[in-house]
Structure formats: C-alpha cells, structure tokens
C-alpha positions in Angstrom: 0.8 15.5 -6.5 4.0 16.8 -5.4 7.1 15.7 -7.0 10.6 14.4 -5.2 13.4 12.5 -5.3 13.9 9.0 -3.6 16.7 10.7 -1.8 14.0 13.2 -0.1 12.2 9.9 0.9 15.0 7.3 1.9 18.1 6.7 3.3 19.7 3.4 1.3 22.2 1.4 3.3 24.2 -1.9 2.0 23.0 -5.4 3.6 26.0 -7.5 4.8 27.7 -11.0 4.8 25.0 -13.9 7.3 27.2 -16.6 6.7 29.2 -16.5 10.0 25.4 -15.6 11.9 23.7 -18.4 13.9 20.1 -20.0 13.0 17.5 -18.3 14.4 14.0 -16.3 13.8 15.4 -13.3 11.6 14.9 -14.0 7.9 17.9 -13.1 5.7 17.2 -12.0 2.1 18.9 -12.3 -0.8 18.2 -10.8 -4.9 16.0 -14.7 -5.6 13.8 -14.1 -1.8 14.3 -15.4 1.7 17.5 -17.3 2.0 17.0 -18.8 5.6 16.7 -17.4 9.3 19.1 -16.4 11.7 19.8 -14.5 15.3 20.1 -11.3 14.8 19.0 -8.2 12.6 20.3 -5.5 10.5 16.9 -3.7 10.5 13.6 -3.4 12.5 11.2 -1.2 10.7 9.5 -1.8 7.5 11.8 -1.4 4.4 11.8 -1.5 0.8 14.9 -3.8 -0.4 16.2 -3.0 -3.6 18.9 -4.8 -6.2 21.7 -3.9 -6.9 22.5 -6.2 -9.3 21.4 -8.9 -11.3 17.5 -9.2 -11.1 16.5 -5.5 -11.1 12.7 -6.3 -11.2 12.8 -8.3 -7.5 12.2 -5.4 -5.2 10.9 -6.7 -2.1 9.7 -5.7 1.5 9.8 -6.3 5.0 7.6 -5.3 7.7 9.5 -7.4 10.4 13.2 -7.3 11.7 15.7 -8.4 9.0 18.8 -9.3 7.7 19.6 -8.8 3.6 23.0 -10.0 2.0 25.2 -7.4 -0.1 23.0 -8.2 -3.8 20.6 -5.4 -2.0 20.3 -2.6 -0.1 18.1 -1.9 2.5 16.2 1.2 3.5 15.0 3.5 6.3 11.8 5.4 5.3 10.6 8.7 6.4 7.5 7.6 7.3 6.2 11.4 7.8 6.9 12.0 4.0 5.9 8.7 2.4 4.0 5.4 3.4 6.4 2.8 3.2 4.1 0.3 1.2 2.6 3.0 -0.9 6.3 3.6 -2.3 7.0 -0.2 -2.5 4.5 -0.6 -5.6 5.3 3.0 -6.8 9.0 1.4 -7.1 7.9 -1.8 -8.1 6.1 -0.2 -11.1 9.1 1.0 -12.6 11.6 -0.3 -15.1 14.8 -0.3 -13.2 16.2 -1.8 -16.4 16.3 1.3 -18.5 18.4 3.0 -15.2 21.0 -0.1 -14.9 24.6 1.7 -14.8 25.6 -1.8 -15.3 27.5 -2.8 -18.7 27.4 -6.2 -18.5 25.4 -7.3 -15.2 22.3 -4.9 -15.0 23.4 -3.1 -11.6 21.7 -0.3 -9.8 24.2 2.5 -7.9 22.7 4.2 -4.4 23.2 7.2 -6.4 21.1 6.2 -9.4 18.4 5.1 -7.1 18.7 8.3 -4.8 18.0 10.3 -8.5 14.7 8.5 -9.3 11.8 10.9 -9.4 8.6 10.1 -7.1 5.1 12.0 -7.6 3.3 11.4 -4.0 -0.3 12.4 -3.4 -1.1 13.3 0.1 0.3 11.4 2.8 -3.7 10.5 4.0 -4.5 9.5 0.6 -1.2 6.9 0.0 -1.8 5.1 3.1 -5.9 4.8 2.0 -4.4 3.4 -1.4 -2.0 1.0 0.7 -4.3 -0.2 3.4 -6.0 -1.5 0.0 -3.0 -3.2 -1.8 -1.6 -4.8 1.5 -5.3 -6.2 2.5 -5.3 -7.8 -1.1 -1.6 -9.0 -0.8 -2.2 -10.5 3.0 -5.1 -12.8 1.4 -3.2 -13.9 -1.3 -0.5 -14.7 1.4 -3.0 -16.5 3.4 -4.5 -18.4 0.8 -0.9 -19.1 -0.2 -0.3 -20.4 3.1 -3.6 -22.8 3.5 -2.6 -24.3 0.4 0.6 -24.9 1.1 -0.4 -26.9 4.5 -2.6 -28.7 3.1 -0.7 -29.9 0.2 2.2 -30.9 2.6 -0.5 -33.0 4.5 -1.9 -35.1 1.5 2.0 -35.5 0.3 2.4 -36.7 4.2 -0.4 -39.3 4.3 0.6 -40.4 0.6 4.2 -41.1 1.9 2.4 -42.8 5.0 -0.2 -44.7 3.5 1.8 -45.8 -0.4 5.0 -45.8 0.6 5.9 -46.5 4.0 2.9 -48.6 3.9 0.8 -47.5 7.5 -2.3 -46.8 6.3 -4.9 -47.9 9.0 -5.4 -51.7 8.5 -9.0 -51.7 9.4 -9.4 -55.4 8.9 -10.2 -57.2 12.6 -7.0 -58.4 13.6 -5.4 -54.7 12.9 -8.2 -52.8 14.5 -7.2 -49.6 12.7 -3.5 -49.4 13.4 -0.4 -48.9 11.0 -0.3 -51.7 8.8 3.2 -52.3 8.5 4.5 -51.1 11.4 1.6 -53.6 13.6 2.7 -56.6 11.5 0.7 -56.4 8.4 1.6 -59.3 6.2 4.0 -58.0 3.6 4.8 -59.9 -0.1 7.3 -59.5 -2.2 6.7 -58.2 -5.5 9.4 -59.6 -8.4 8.2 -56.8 -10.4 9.0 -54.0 -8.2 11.8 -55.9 -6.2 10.6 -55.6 -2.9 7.6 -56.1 -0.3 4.1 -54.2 -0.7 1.3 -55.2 1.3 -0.9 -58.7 0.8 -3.6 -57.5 -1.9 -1.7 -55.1 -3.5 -0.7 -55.4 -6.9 2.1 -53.6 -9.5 0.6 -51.2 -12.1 1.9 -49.2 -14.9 1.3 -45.4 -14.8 -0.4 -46.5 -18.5 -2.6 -48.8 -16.6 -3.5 -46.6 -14.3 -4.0 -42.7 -16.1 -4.8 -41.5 -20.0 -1.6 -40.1 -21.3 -1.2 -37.5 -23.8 2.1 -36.5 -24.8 2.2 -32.9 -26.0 3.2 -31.7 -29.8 3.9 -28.6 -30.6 1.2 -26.8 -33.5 3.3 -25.4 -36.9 5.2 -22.3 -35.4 3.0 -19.7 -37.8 -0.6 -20.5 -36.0 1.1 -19.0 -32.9 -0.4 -15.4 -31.6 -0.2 -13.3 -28.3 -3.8 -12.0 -29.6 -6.1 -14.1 -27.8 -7.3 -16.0 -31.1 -8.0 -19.6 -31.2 -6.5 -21.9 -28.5 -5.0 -21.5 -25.9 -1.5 -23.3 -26.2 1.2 -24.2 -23.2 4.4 -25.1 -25.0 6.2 -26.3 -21.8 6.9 -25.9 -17.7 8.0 -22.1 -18.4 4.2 -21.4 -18.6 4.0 -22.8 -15.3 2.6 -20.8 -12.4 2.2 -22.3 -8.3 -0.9 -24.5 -9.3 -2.1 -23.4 -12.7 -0.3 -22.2 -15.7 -0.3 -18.4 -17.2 -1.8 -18.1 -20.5 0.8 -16.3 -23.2 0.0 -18.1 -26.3 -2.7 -19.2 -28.8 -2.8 -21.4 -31.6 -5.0 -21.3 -34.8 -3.8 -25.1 -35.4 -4.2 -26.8 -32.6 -2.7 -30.4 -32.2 -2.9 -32.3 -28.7 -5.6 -31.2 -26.3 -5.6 -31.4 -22.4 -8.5 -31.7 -20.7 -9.7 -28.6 -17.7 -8.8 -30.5 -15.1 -6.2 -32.5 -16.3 -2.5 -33.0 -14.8 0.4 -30.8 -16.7 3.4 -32.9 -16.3 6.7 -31.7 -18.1 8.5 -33.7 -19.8 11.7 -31.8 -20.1 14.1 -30.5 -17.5 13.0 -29.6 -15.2 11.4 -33.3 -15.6 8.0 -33.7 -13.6 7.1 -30.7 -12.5 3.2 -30.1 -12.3 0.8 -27.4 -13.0 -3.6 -28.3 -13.3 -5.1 -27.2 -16.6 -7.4 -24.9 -15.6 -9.2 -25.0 -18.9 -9.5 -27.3 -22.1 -5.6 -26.1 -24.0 -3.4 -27.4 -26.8 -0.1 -28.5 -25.2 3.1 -28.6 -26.8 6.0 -31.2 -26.8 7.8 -29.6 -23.4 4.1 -31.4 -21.4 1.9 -34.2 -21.4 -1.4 -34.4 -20.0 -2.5 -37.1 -17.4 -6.0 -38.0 -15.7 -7.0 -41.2 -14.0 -8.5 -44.0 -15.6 -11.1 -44.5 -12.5 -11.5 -41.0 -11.2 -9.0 -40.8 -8.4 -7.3 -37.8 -9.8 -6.2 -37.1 -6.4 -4.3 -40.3 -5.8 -2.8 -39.8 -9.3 -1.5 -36.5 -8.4 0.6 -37.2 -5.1 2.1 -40.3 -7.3 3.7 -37.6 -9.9 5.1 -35.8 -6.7 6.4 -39.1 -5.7 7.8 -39.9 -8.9 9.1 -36.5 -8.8 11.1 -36.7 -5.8 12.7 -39.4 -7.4 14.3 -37.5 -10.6 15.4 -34.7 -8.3 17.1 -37.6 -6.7 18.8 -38.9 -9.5 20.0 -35.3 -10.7 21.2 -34.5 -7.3 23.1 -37.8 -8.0 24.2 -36.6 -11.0 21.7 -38.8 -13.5 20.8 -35.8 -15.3 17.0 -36.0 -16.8 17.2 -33.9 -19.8 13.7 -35.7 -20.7 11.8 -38.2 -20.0 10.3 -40.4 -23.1 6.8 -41.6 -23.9 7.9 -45.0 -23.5 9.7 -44.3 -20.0 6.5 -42.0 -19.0 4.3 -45.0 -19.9 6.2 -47.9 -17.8 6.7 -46.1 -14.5 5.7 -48.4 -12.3 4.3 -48.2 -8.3 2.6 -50.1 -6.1 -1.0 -49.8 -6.3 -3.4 -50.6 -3.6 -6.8 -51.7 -2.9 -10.0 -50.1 -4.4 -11.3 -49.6 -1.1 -7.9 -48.2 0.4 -7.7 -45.9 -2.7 -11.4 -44.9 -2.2 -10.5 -43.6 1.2 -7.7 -41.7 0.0 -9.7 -40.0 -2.3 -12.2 -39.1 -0.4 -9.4 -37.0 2.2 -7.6 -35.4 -0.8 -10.5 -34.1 -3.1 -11.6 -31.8 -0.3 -8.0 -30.5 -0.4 -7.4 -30.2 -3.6 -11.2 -28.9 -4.1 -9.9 -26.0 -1.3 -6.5 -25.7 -3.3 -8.1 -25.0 -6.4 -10.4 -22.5 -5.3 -7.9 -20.5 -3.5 -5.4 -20.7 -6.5 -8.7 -19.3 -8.4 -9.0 -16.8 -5.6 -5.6 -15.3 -5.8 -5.4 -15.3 -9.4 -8.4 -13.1 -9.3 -7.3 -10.9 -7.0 -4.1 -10.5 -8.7 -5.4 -9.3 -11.5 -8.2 -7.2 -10.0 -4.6 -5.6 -8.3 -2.8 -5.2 -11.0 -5.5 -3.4 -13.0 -6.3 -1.3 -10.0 -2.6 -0.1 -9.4 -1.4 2.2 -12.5 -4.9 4.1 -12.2 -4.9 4.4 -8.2 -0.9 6.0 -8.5 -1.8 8.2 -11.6 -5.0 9.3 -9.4 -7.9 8.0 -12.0 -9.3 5.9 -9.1 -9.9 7.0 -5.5 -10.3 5.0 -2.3 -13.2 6.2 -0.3 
C-alpha cells in the first residue's frame, strides 16, 4: 500500500448554475441525484462528485459527460495514479461527517477534501478490485432498469384497461378492440358518479382485499439483535420493492403475511413496499392481500389510489393519515371475473420477474458490501 493525499490524486473544481441551459442529453446533478438533462457539459471523463454541503454521505459518479450544480464539486482524476471507480468506494467508505468544517450545515471545504489520506494498492490490482464492484453495480442497474419498465407497463395497461376503460372487448360485435373508445355500452354508476362499462359493478377495497391495520408492539420488546420478529413500524423502513429489516419485537401484535402488500398509512399516505417475509407491522402500515388471488390487480389499484392523494396534497388536501374506516370504503370500479383473470395472468409474470430481480439485487448488495472493507484493507484478492 502506498499512502497519499486526495490532492496527489485529484484536481476538485466547483459545478455551476443549469438553470439558464437548454433541455438536452447531458444529465445535471445535484447533492439528492440527477436533477434533469440539458445541452451542454461541464465535464467528459469519469468523475467522482462530492458535497459540499448538506448530505455529506451522497458521493456520486459519472462515467458520461456531465453537468453538476454548485452543492458539489466535480473532479478530474489522474487516471495514471488511481482508478477512478476504485477511489469512488474508497471515498464512499468514509465518514465525511466527522471532517464537516460546517457549524451548522455539515459542509466539506476543497481544502478539507484535498487533506484526506488515501492508502492505494497497485494501480493493476485497484482496477482488478473495480472491474468487480462496477460488474456488480451495472447488474443491479440493469435489474433496476427491467423492473422499472415493466412496472410502468402493468401501471400503463391498468390505466388502459380500469380506468380509461379500453381493455379489448372480445365479445363478437367488438372483435377485440378498445371498448370504450369502439362504442362499448357504458352505465352509469350512482355509487361512483359516473359511467363504467355494462357488467361492471362498484366494490369496496374491504370487499375486495383482507385488511390489517398495523399496531405498534409495547416499546420495551423492541431489539436491533435479531431476536423474535421482525417488526416494520412504518414507510421509513421502506426500500424500492421490499422493506429493510432494522427491528425485532419479542411481543408481537399484527402480522403481515410474506407476500402481502405494505401500504402506509401515514404521510407519505400510500406508498407501497411487498413483505418479503411473515413480520409484525406497526401503526405507520397496514397489510393488504386479495380476497380471490389477484394480488396483482390489487396492487396497480393502490398505485391508482395513490396517484390520487398526491393529487390532493399537490392541491393542498394534506393527508397526514388515512383511517381504517376511510382505508376500508375506498371505492373503484371492479370488472369482470374473466376481464380480471386476464389481467392477472399479464401481471403475475411481471411481478414474478420484479420480485426476483429485487431478490437479486438485494443479494448482491450485500454480497458487495461484505466484500468491500476486506478487498480495500487487502484481506481478499481478486484473481
């Protein structure tokens, strides 16, 4: 190992103002991730972006042509000293915290960052050790990026099929066209206060899912030791698709199902996680799986029903929580067995291919993050 300062290794440079820049294909960063894309550049070669102030833990990188906003600086790497992904994750393993110069606001000074001491193996044996971490992080990107398509195209057909009402009307006078749109007859529902299609009837989220409403176990049975349950108090154990386990309880009170839909119940009202194992839930969630089995079609309803409290906040209805009472009676327009059947049937092979990629990267994150501190300290070598 030979031992240097960041200033041996990198030349830091303030990002600039985007807002007078044009749309484009360059991706501007800010301290919370990409911020949107514009028309021109500030840098073309992979960089490490680092806070300045704020969120000292968000250090981020580029490998394409950028643009980052003043909350970071950028660098240029001397590529014939260091491998610019190897001292990414040799950064991003340190607690900038303990270096803020930052009274109030935790803020990192060029200087302060320019006095950090790096150890660097051989320049061979970094880029061995990050051709490994950046294969492991392109797959979780991938797998981040299948899921993500395939969730917007089962919201998409939902939105097609339950709410704008073209599904394919495979009856013989519609022949597999758009219902609506092809003249399907419509009737209006008193209960719902508008049109949904002939043989299509008003449900209940009660009448159509088990609902558990969460309570929270006595404040004592709680541990971080991995003994008894394990217990999600509310959306702040949320991950993308399946929640991270920080607590146990000795005294568990309401279960959720593996399987079962995470809803919360307090702002942020109705986001979702899965439960990706039987868990106690506490009184921020409630739990939700379908009375008949179409889990799938129960799960693009929350969305929906999502989209409409971010649409109330936006309008300044502000959801603090939503009530068992008010979870119970949300109502929709529910369609025919064989309709849903055929919904179903598309979405579980999503959802099946969701799930085991957000398995996937949740193994592989961890298999990473065990792997890093003993490939930097040198205790494991790649061949």
């Amino acid at each position: 190992m030979s031992e240097y300062r960041l200033k041996d290794l990198v030349k830091i440079k303030n990002g600039r103002d985007h807002k007078s820049l044009a749309d484009g294909i360059y991706p501007v960063y800010g301290s919370g991730g990409l911020m949107r894309m514009v028309d021109n550049y500030l840098h073309d070669k992979p960089s490490i972006l680092l806070p300045r102030k704020g969120t000292l833990n968000n250090i981020q990188y580029s490998e394409q042509p950028f643009w980052t906003v003043d909350t970071l600086y950028y660098t240029e790497i001397n590529q014939n000293k260091v491998d610019a992904y190897y001292l990414y994750y040799y950064l991003k393993m340190l607690d900038l915290n303990s270096l803020s110069s930052g009274t109030g606001v935790p803020s990192m000074t060029s200087g302060a960052y320019y006095g950090i001491k790096v150890n660097l193996p051989q320049l061979d044996t970094q880029k061995k050790i990050s051709t490994l971490l950046y294969a492991i992080d392109k797959k979780i990107e991938f797998n981040n990026r299948i899921n993500a398509e395939l969730e917007v195209i089962a919201k998409t057909l939902y939105d097609y099929w339950f709410i704008q009402f073209d599904f394919p009307d495979d009856s013989p006078q519609g022949q597999g066209k758009p219902y609506k749109t092809s003249g399907g007859k419509m009737v209006y529902n008193p209960t719902l206060k508008r049109e949904i299609p002939e043989g299509w009837s008003d449900k209940t989220l009660s009448q159509i899912a088990n609902i558990t409403m969460g309570q929270s176990p006595e404040g004592s049975s709680y541990n971080d030791e991995g003994v008894g349950t394990i217990f999600y108090q509310g959306s702040t154990d949320f991950g993308w698709l399946f929640p991270t386990t920080r607590q146990y309880t000795t005294a568990p009170s309401r279960m959720a199902k593996k399987g079962d839909i995470l809803l919360s119940v307090r702002a942020p009202v109705g986001d979702m996680n899965i439960a990706n194992t039987d868990c106690c839930i506490g009184r921020g969630l409630a739990a939700l799986n379908s009375k008949t089995g179409s889990d799938g079609f129960l799960f693009y309803v929350m969305k929906y029903f999502k989209q409409i409290f971010d649409r109330r906040n936006s309008e300044g209805t502000t959801f603090g929580s939503i009530t068992k009472n008010d979870l119970h009676s949300l109502t929709l327009a529910y369609p025919t067995s064989d309709l849903l059947k055929k919904y179903d049937e598309i979405v579980t092979n999503y959802n099946k291919t969701i799930f085991e990629r957000s398995l996937e990267n949740r193994e592989l994150i961890a298999l990473r993050d065990w792997l890093l501190p003993m490939l930097m300290n040198g205790q494991v070598t790649v061949k």
